[in-house]
C-alpha positions, -999 to 999 in steps of 0.1 A, spaced: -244 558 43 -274 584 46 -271 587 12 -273 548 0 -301 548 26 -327 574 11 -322 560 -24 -327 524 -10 -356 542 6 -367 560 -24 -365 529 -50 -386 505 -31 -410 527 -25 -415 536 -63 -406 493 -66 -429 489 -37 -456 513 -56 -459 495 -86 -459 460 -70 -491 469 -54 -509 486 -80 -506 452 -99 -509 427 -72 -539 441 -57 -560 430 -83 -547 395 -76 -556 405 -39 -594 408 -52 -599 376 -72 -581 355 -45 -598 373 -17 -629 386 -26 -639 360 -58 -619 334 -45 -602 323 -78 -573 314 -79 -555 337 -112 -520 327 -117 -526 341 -149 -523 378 -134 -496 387 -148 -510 385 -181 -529 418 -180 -497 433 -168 -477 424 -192 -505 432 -217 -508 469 -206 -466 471 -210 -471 462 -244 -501 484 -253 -483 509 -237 -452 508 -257 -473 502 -291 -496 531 -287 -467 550 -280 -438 539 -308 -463 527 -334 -492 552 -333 -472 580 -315 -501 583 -291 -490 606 -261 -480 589 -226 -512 596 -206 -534 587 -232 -513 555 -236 -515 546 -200 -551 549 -200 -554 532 -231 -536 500 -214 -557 500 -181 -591 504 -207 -581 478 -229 -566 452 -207 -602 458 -186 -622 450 -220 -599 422 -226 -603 410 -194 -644 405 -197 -642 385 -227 -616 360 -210 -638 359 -177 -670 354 -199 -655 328 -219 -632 315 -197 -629 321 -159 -669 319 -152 -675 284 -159 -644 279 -132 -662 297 -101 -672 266 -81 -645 247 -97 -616 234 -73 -587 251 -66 -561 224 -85 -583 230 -115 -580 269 -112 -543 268 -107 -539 242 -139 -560 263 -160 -544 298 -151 -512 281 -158 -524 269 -191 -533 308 -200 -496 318 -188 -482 298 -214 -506 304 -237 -501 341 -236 -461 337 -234 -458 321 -265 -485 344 -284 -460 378 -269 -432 364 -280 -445 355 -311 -457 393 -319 -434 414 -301 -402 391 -301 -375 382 -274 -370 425 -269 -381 441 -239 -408 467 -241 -395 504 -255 -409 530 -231 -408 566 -245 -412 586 -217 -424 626 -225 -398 647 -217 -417 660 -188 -411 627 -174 -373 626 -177 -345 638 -157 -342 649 -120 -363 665 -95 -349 684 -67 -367 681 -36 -353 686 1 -321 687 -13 -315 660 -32 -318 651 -71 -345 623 -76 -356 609 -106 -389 624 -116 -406 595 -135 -401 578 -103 -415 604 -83 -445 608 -104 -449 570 -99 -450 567 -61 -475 598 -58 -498 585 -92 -505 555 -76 -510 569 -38 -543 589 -59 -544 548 -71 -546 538 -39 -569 558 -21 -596 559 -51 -594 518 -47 -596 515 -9 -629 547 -10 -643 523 -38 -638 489 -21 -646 506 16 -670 530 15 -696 526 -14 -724 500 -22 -704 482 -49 -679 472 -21 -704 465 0 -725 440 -26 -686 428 -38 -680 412 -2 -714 403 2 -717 384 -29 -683 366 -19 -695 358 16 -729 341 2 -735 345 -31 -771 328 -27 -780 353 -3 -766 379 -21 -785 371 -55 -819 367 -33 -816 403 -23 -817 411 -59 -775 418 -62 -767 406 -101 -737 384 -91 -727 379 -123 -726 416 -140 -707 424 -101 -682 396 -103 -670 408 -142 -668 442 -134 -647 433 -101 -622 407 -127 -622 435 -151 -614 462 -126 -589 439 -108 -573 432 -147 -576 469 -151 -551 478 -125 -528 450 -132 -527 468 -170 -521 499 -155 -493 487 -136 -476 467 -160 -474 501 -182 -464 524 -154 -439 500 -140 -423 489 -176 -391 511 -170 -389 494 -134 -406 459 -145 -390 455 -183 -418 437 -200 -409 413 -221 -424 375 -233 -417 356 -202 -430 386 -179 -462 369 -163 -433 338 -147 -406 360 -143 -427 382 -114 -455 356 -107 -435 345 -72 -435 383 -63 -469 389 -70 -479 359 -48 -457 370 -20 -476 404 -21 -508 389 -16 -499 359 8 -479 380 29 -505 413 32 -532 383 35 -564 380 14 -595 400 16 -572 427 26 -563 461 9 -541 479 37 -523 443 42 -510 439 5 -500 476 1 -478 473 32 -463 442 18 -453 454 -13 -436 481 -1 -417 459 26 -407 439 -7 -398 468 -27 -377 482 0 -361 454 10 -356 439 -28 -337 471 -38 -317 467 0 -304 430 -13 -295 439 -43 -280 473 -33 -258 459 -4 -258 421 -10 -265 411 -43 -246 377 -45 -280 367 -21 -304 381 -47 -338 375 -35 -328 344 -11 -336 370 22 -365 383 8 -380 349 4 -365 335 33 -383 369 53 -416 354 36 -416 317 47 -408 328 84 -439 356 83 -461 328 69 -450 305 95 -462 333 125 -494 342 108 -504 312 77 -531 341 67 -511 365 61 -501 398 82 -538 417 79 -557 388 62 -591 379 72 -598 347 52 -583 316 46 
């Protein structure tokens, strides 16, 4: 039993990891921009597949490849908020939500149509592979090198968002963005590098988490609930709030489908609508 229990443990956490890393730029354009991007998991399914096309195309090596998604999917990113998700700012939230949608499909039929129905291929280095031995037990070490890269994730984000001026001007720009630009802030150049930040990490994730996440076409539905959950239930405008969410959904994901899989998510979503009911904005959240 002690056994089942620290790989539950261990799994969500690296589950839990990766949720976050992702979600958390969701957790920004909801809570700070207040736009409401469905389309998330776009980027994240976008820095899977640069990932895994650097890598068996171009044989470029993994790290380079993983910062090649997050840089990319960030570039990307400014065009579509330039083009695209600036002239919906002060639209309403129905209209945000149909055109996000709009951009899922979009983007689903366009993977599919250049990488096929087949999942992502990720070549991990052989550094990477096999089992680390640590307190006495074997554990995978891609999995460990996950949970610890994105704790230095983590804490970079929450210093950046926290304790420096651009977090500062971020939430004051969001709060009121007419006093904000009267006090000389350039909203605009702040918002798109906060989108392309926020898309950046979502990139990053998606090619981190591809051997925990298989990417594939339908990628940006398939996780979309689970990215929301993150966010809803850690509450928006909050960073602390969505990283302990996703790792209460990691953990307890991999604990359904470890001991009861013929419930599959149902707890885990069931868990959700009860912790919305006690707090509607979320567990840390400090906006509606």
């Amino acid at each position: 039993m002690l056994s089942s229990v620290v790989s539950v443990a261990f799994h969500g956490v690296a589950y839990g990891m990766i949720l976050y890393v992702i979600s958390v730029g969701l957790s920004v354009t909801m809570g700070l921009m207040g736009f409401i991007n469905l389309a998330h998991g776009v980027f994240a399914m976008a820095g899977g597949f640069v990932l895994s096309s650097f890598m068996a195309r171009f044989g470029v090596p993994f790290p380079l490849a993983v910062l090649s998604a997050f840089v990319l999917v960030a570039l990307g990113s400014v065009v579509l908020e330039r083009l695209l998700y600036s002239r919906l700012y002060g639209a309403g939230e129905l209209t945000q939500v149909l055109f996000s949608i709009g951009l899922i499909l979009v983007s689903m039929a366009s993977a599919r149509l250049i990488f096929g129905d087949q999942a992502a291929r990720v070549l991990l280095p052989d550094y990477l592979r096999g089992q680390l031995h640590m307190m006495g037990r074997d554990f995978p070490t891609y999995r460990v090198f996950i949970i610890f890269f994105s704790l230095g994730i983590i804490l970079l984000l929450w210093f950046g968002v926290e304790r420096t001026r651009w977090g500062a001007m971020v939430r004051a720009a969001v709060d009121h963005r007419a006093m904000a630009q009267s006090v000389g802030i350039n909203t605009r150049l702040l918002f798109m590098a906060t989108f392309a930040l926020g898309s950046g990490l979502a990139g990053l994730g998606g090619a981190l988490g591809a051997d925990i996440l298989p990417v594939q076409w339908a990628y940006p539905f398939e996780h979309l609930v689970y990215f929301l959950i993150v966010v809803a239930v850690g509450g928006l405008g909050s960073l602390r709030g969505p990283f302990i969410a996703a790792l209460l959904i990691g953990v307890a994901d991999t604990a359904c489908k470890y001991w009861v899989p013929e419930f599959g998510a149902f707890l885990v979503y069931a868990a959700t609508i009860g912790i919305l009911l006690w707090r509607p904005m979320g567990l840390f959240g400090v906006r509606a």
